[in-house]
N, CA, C and O atoms as a Tinker XYZ file with bonds, in Angstrom:
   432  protein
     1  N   -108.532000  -50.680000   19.239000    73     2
     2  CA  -109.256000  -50.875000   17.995000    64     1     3
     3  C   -110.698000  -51.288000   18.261000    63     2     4     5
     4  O   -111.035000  -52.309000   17.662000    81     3
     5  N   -111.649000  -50.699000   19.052000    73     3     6
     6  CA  -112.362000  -51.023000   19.352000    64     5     7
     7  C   -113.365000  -49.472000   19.032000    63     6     8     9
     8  O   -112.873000  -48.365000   18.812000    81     7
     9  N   -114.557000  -49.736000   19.078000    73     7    10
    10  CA  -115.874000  -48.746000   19.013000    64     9    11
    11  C   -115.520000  -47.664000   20.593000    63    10    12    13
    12  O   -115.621000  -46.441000   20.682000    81    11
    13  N   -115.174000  -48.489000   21.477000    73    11    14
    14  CA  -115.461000  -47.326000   22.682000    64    13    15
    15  C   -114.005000  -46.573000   22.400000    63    14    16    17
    16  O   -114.060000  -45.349000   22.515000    81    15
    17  N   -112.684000  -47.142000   22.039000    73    15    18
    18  CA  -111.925000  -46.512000   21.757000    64    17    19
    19  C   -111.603000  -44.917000   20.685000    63    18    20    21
    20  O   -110.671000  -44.117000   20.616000    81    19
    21  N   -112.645000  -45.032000   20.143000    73    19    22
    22  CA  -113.312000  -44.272000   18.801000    64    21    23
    23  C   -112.490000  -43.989000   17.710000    63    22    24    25
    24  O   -112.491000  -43.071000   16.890000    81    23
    25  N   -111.275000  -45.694000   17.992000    73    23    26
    26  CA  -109.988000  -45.725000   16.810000    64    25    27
    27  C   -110.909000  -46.206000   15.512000    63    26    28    29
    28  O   -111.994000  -46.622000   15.917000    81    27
    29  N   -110.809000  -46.254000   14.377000    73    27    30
    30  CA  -111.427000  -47.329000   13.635000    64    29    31
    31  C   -110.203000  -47.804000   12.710000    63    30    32    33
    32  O   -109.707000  -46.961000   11.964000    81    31
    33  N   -109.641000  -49.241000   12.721000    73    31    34
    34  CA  -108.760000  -49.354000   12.205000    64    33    35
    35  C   -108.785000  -49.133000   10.257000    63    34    36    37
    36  O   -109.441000  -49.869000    9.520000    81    35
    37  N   -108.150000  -48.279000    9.899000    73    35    38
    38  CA  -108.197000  -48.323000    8.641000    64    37    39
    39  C   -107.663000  -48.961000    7.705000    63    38    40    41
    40  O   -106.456000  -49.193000    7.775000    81    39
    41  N   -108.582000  -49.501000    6.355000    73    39    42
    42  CA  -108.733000  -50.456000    5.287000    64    41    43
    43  C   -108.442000  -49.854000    4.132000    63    42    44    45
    44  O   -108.891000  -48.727000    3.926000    81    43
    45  N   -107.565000  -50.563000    3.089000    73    43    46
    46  CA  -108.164000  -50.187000    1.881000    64    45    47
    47  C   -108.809000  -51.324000    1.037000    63    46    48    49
    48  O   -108.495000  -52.477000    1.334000    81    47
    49  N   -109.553000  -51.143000    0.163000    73    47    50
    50  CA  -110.277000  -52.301000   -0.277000    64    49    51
    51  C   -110.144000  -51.603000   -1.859000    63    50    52    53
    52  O   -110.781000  -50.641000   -2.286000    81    51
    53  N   -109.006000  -52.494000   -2.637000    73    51    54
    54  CA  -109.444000  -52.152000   -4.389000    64    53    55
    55  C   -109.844000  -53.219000   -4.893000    63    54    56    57
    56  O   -109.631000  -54.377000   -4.535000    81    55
    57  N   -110.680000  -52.651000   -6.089000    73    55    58
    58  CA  -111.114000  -53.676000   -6.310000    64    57    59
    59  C   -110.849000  -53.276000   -7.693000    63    58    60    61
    60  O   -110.947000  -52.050000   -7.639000    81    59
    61  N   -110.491000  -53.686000   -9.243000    73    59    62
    62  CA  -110.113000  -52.918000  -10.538000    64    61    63
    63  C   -109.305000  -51.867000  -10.345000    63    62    64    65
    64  O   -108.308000  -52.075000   -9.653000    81    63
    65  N   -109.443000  -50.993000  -10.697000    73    63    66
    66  CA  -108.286000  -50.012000  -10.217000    64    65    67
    67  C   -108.636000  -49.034000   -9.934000    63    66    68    69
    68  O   -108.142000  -48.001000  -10.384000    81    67
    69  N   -110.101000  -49.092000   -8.659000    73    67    70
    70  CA  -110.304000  -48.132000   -7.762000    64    69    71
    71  C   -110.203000  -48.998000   -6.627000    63    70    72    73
    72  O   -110.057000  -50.218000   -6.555000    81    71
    73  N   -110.365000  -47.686000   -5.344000    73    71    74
    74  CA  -109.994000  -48.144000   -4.433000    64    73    75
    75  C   -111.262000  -47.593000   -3.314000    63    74    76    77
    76  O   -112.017000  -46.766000   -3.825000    81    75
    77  N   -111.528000  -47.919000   -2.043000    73    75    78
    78  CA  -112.871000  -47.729000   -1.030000    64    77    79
    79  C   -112.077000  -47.706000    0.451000    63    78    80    81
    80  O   -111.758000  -48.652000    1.171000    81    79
    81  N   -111.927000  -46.596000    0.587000    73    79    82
    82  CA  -111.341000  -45.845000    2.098000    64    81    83
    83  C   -112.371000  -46.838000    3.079000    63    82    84    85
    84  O   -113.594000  -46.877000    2.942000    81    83
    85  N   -111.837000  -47.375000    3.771000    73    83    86
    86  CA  -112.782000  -47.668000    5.279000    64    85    87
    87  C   -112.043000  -46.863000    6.331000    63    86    88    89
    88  O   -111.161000  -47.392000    7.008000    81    87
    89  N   -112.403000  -45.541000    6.483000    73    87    90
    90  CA  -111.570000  -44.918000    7.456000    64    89    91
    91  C   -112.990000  -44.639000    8.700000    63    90    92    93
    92  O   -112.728000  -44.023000    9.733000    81    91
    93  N   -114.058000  -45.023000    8.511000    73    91    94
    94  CA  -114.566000  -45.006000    9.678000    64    93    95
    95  C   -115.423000  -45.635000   10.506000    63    94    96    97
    96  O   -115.433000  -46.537000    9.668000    81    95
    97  N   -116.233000  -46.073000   11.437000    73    95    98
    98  CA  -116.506000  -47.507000   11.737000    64    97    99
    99  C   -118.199000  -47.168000   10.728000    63    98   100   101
   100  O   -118.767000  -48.190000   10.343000    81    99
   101  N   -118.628000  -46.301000   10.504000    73    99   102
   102  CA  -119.948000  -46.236000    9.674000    64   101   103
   103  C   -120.005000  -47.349000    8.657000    63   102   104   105
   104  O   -120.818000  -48.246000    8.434000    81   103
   105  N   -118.438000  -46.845000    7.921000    73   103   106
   106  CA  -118.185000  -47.407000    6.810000    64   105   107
   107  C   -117.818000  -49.062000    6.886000    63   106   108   109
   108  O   -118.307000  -49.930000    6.164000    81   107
   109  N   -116.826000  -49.254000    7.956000    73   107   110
   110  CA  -116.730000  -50.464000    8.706000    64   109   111
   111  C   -117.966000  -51.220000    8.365000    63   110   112   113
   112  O   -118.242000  -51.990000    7.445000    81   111
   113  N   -118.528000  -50.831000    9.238000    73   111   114
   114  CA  -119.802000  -51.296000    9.446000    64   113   115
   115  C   -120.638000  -52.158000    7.799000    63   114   116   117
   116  O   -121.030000  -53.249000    7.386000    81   115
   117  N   -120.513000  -50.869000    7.439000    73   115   118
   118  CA  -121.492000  -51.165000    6.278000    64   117   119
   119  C   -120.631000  -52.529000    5.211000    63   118   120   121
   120  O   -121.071000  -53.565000    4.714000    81   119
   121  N   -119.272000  -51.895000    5.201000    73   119   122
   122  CA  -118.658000  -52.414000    4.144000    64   121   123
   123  C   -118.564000  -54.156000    4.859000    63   122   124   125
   124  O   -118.445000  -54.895000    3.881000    81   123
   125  N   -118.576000  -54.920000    6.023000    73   123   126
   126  CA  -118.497000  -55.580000    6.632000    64   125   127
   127  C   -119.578000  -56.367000    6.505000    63   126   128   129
   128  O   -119.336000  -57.572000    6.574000    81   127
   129  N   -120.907000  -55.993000    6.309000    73   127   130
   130  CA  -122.605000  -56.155000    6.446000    64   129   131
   131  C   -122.503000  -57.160000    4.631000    63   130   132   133
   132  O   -122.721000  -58.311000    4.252000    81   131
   133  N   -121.930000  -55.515000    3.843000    73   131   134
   134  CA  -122.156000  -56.387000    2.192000    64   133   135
   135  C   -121.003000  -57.233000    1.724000    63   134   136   137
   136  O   -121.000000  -57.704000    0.587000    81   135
   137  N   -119.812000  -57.477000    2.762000    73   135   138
   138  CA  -119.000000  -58.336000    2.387000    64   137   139
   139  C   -119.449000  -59.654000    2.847000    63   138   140   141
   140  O   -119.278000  -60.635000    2.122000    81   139
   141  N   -120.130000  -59.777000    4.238000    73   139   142
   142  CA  -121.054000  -61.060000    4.558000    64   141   143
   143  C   -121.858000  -61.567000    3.933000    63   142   144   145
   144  O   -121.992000  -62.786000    3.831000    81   143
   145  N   -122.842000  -60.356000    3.165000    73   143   146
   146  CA  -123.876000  -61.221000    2.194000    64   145   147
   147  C   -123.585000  -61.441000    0.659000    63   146   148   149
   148  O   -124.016000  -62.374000   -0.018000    81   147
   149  N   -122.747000  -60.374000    0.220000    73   147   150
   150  CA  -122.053000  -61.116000   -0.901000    64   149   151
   151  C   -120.886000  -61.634000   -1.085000    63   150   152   153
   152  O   -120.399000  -61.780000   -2.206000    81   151
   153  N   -120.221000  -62.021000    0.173000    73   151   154
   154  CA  -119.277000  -62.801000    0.007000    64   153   155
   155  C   -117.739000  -62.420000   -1.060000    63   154   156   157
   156  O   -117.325000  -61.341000   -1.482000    81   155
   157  N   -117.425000  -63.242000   -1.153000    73   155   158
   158  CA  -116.259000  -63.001000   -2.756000    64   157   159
   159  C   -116.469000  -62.035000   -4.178000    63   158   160   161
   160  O   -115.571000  -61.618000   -4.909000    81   159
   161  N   -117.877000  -61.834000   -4.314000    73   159   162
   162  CA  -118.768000  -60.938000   -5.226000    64   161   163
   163  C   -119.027000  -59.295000   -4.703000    63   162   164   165
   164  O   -119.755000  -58.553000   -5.362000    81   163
   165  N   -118.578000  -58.993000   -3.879000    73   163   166
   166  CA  -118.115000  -57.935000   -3.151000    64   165   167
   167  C   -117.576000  -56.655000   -4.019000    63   166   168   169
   168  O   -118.046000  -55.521000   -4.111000    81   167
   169  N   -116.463000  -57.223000   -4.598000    73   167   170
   170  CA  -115.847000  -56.669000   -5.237000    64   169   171
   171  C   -116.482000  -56.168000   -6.461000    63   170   172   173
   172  O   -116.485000  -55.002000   -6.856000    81   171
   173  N   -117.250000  -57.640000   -7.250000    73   171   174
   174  CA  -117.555000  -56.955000   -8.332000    64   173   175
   175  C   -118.911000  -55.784000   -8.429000    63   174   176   177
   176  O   -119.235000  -54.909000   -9.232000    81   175
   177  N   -119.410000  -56.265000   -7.266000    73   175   178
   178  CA  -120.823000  -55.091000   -7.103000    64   177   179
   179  C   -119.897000  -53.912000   -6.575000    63   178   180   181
   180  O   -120.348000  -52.983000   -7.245000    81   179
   181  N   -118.827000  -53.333000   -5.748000    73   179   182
   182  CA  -118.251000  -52.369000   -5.628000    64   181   183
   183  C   -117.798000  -51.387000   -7.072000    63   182   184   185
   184  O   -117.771000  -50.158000   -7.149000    81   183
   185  N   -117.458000  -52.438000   -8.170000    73   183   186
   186  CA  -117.057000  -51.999000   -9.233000    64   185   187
   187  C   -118.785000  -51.434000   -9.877000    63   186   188   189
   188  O   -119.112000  -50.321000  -10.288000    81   187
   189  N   -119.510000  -52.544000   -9.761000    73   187   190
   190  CA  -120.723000  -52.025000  -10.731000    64   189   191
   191  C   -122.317000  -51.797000  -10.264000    63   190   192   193
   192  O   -123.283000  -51.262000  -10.809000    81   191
   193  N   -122.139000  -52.371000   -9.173000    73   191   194
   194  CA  -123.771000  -52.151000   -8.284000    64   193   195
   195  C   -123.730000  -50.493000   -7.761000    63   194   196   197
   196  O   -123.030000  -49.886000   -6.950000    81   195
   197  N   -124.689000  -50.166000   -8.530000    73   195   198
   198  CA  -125.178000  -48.639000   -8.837000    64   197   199
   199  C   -125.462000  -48.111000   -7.052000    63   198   200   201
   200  O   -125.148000  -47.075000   -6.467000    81   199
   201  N   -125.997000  -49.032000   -6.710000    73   199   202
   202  CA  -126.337000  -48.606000   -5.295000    64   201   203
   203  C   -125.261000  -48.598000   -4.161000    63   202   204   205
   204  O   -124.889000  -47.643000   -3.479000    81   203
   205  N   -124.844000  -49.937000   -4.128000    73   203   206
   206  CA  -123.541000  -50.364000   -3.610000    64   205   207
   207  C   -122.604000  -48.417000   -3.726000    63   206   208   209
   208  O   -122.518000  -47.511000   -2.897000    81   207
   209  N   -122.165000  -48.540000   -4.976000    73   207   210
   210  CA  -121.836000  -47.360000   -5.169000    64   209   211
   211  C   -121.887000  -45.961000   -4.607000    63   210   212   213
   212  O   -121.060000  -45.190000   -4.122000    81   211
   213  N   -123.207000  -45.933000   -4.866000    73   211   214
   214  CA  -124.072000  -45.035000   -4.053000    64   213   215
   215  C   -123.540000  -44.388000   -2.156000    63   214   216   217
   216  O   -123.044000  -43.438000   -1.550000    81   215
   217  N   -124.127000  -45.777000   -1.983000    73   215   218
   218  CA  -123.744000  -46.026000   -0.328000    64   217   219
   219  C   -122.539000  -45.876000   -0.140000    63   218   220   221
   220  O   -122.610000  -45.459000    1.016000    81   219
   221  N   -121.041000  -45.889000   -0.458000    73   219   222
   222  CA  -119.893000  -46.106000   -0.598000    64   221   223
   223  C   -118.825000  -44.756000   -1.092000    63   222   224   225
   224  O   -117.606000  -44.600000   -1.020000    81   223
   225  N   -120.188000  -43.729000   -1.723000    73   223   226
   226  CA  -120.160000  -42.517000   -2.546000    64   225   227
   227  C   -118.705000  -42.427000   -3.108000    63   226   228   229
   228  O   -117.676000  -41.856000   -2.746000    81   227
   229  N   -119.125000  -43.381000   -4.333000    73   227   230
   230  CA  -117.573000  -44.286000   -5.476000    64   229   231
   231  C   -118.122000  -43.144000   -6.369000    63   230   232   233
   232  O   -117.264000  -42.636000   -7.091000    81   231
   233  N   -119.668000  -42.514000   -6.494000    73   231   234
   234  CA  -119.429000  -42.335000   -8.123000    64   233   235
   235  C   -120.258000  -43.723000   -9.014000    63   234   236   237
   236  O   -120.484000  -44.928000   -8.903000    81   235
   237  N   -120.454000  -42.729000   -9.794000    73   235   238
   238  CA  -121.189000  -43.655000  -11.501000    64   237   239
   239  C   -119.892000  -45.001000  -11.780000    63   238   240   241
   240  O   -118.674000  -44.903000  -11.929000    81   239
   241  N   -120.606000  -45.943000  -11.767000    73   239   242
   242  CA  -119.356000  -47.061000  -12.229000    64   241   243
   243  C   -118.435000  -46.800000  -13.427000    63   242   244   245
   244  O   -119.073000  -46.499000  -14.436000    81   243
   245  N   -117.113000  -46.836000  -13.585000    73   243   246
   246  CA  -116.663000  -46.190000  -14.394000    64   245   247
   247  C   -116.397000  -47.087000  -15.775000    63   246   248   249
   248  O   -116.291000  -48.314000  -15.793000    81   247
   249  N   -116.318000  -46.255000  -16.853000    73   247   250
   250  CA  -116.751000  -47.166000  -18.225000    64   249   251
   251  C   -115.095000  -46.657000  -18.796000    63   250   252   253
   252  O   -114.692000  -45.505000  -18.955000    81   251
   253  N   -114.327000  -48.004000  -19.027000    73   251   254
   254  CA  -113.027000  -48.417000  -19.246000    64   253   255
   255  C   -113.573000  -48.477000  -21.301000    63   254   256   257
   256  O   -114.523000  -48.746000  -22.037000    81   255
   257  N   -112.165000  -48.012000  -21.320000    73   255   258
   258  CA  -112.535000  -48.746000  -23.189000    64   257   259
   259  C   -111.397000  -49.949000  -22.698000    63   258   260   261
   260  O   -110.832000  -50.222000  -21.639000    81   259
   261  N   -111.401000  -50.455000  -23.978000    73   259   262
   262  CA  -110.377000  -51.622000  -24.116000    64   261   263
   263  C   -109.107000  -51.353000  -23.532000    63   262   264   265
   264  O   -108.559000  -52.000000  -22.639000    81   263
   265  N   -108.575000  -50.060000  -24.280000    73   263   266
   266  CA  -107.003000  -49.918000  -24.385000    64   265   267
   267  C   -106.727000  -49.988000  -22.184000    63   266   268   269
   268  O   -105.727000  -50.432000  -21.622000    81   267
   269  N   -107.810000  -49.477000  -21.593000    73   267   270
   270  CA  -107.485000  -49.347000  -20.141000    64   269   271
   271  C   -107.699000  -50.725000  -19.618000    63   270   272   273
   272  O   -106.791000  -51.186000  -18.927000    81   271
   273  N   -108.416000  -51.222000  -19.767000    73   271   274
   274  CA  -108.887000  -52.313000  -19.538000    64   273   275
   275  C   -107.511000  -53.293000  -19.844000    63   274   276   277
   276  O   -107.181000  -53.859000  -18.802000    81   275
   277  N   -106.707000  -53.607000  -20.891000    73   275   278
   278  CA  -105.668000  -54.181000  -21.669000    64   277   279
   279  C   -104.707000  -53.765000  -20.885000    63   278   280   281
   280  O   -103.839000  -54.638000  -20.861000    81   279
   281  N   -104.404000  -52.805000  -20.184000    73   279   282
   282  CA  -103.278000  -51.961000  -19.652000    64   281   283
   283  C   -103.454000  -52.579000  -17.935000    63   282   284   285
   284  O   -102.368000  -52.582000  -17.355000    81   283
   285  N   -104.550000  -53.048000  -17.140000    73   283   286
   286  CA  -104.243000  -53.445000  -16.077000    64   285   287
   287  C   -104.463000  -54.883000  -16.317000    63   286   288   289
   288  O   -104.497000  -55.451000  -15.225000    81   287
   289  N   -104.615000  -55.647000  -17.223000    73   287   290
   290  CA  -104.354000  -57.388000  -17.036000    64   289   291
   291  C   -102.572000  -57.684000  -17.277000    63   290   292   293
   292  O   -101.628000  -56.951000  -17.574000    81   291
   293  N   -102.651000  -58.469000  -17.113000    73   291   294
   294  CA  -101.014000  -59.167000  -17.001000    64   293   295
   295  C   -100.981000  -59.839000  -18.075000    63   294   296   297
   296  O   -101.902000  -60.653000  -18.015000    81   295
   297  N   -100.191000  -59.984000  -19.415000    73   295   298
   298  CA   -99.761000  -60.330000  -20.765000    64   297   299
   299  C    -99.801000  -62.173000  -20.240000    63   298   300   301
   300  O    -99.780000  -62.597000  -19.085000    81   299
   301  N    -99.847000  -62.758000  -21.180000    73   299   302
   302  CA   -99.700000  -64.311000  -21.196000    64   301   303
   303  C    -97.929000  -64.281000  -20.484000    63   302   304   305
   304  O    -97.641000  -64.688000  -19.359000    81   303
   305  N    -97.202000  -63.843000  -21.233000    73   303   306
   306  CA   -96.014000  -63.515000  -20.410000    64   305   307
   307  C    -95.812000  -63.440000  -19.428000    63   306   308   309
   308  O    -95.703000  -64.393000  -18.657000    81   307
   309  N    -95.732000  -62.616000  -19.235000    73   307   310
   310  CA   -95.897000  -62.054000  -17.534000    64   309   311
   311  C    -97.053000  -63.323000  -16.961000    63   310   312   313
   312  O    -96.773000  -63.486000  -15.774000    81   311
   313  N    -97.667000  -63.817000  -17.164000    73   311   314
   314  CA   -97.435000  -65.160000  -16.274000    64   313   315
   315  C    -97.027000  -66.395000  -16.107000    63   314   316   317
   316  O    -97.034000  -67.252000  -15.223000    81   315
   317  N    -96.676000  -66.265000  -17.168000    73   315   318
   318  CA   -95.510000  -67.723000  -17.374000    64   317   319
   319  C    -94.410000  -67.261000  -17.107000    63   318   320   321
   320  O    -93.581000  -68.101000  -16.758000    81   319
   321  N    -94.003000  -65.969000  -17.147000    73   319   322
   322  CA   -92.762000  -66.016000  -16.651000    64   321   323
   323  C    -92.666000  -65.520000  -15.007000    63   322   324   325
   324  O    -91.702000  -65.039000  -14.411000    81   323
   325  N    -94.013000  -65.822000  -14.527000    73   323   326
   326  CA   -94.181000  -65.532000  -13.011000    64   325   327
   327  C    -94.474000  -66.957000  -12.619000    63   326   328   329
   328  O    -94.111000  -67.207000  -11.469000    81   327
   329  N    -94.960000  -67.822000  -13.180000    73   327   330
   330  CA   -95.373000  -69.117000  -13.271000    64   329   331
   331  C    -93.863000  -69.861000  -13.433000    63   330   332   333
   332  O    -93.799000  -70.951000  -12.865000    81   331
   333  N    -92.782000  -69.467000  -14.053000    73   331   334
   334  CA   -91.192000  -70.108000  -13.771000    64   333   335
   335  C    -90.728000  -69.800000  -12.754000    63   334   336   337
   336  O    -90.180000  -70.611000  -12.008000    81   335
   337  N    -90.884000  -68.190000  -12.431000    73   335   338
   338  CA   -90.186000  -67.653000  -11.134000    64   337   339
   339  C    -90.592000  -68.746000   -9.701000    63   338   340   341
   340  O    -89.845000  -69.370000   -8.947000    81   339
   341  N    -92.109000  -68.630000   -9.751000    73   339   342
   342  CA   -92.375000  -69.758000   -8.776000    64   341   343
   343  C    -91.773000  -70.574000   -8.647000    63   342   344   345
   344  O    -91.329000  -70.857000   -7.534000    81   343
   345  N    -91.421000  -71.532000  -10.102000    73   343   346
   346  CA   -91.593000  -73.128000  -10.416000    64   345   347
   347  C    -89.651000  -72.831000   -9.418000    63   346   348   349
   348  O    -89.245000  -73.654000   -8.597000    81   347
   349  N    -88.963000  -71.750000   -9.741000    73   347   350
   350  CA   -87.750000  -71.819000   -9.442000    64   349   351
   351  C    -87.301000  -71.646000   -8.166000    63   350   352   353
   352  O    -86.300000  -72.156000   -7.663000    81   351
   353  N    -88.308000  -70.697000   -7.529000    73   351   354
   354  CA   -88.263000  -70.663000   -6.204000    64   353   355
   355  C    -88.865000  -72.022000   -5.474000    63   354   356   357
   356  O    -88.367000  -72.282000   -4.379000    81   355
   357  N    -89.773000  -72.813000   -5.918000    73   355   358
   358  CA   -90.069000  -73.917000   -5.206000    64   357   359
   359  C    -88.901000  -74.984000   -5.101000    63   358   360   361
   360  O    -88.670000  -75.829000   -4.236000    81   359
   361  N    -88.166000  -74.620000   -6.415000    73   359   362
   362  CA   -86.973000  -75.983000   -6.845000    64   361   363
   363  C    -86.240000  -75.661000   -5.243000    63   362   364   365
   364  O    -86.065000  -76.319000   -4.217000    81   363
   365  N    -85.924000  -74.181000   -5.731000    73   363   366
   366  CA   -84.402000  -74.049000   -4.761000    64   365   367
   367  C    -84.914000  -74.056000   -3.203000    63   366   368   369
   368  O    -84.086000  -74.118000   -2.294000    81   367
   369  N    -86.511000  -73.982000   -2.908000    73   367   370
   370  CA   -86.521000  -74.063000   -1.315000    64   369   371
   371  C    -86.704000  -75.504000   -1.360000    63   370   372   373
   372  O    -87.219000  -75.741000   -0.267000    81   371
   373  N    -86.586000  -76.603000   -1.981000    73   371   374
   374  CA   -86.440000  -77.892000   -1.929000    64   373   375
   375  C    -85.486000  -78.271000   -1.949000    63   374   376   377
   376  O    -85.250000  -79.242000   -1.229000    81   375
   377  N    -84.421000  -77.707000   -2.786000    73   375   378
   378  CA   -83.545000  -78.370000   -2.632000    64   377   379
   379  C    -82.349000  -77.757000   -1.086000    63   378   380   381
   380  O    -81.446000  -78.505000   -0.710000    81   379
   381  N    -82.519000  -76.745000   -0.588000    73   379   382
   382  CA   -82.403000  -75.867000    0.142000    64   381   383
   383  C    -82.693000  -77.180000    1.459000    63   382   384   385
   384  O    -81.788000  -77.747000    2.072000    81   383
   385  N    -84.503000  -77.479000    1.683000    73   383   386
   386  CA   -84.439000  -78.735000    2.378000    64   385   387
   387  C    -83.635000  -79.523000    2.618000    63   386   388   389
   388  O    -82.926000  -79.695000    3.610000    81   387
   389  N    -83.763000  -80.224000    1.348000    73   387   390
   390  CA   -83.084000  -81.647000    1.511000    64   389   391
   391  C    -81.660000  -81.290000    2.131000    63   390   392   393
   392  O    -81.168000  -81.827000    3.123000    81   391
   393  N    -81.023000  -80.163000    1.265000    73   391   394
   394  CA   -79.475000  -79.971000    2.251000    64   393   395
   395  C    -79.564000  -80.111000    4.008000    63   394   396   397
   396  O    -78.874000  -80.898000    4.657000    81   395
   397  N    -80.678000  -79.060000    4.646000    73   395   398
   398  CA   -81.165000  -79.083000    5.701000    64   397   399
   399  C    -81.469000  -80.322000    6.067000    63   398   400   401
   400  O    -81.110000  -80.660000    7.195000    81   399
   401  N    -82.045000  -81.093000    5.398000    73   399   402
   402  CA   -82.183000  -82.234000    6.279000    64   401   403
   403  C    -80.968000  -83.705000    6.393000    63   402   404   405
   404  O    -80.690000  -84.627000    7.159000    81   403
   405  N    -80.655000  -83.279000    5.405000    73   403   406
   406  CA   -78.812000  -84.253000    5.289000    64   405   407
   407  C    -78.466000  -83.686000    6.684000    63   406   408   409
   408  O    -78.557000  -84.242000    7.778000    81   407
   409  N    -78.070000  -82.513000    6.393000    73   407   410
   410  CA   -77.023000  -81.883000    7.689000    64   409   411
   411  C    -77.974000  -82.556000    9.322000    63   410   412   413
   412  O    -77.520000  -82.824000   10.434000    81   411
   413  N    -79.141000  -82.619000    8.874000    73   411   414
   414  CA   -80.217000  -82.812000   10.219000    64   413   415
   415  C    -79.553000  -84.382000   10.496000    63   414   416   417
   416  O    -78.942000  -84.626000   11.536000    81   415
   417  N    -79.712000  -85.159000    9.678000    73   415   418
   418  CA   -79.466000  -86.518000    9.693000    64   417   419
   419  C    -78.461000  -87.007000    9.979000    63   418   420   421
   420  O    -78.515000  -88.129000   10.484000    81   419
   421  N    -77.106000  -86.347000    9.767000    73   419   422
   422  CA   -75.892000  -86.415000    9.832000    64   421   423
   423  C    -75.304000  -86.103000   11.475000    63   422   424   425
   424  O    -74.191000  -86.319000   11.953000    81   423
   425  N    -76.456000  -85.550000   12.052000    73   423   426
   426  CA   -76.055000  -84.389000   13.239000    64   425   427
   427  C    -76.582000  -85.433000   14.041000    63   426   428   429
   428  O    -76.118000  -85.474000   15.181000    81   427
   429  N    -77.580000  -86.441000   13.694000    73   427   430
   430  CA   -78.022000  -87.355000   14.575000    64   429   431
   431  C    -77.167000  -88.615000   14.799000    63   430   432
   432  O    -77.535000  -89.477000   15.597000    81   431
């Protein structure tokens, strides 16, 4: 995985619900350069920095109406009821512990 090897390991990077091939070290390169200087904001100039774009050859930033836009967020639902799933999986790897550690204690 190296430059003299002339592998370039390949990435995908989505960001909204497109996506940015890093299939070659050019791209590497570049995409690596504007993830350093913009950091976490990366993403959103991938979605809308005209140039960014450009360089990346994404295409005109694409203009969502509502109804698409509404269709990739997650309902209040759907996270509270991902927000229980957690809360339930944390219960049972705790209590999962404590069994583990009885049996630990017991063994001593």
């Amino acid at each position: 995985m190296t430059l003299q090897d002339e592998e370039c390991p390949e990435e995908t990077v989505k960001f909204g619900i497109e996506c940015l091939y890093i299939d070659s070290w050019v791209r590497r390169r570049a995409y690596d350069v504007f993830k350093d200087a913009l950091g976490s904001g990366v993403r959103h100039h991938l979605q809308h920095n005209e140039l960014l774009r450009d360089i990346f050859e994404l295409g005109s930033p694409l203009v969502l109406d509502a109804a698409a836009i509404k269709a990739n967020k997650i309902s209040r639902f759907e996270k509270a009821s991902i927000s229980e799933l957690k809360v339930n999986i944390d219960l049972k790897c705790t209590t999962h512990l404590s069994r583990l550690l009885e049996m630990f204690v017991m063994v001593l």
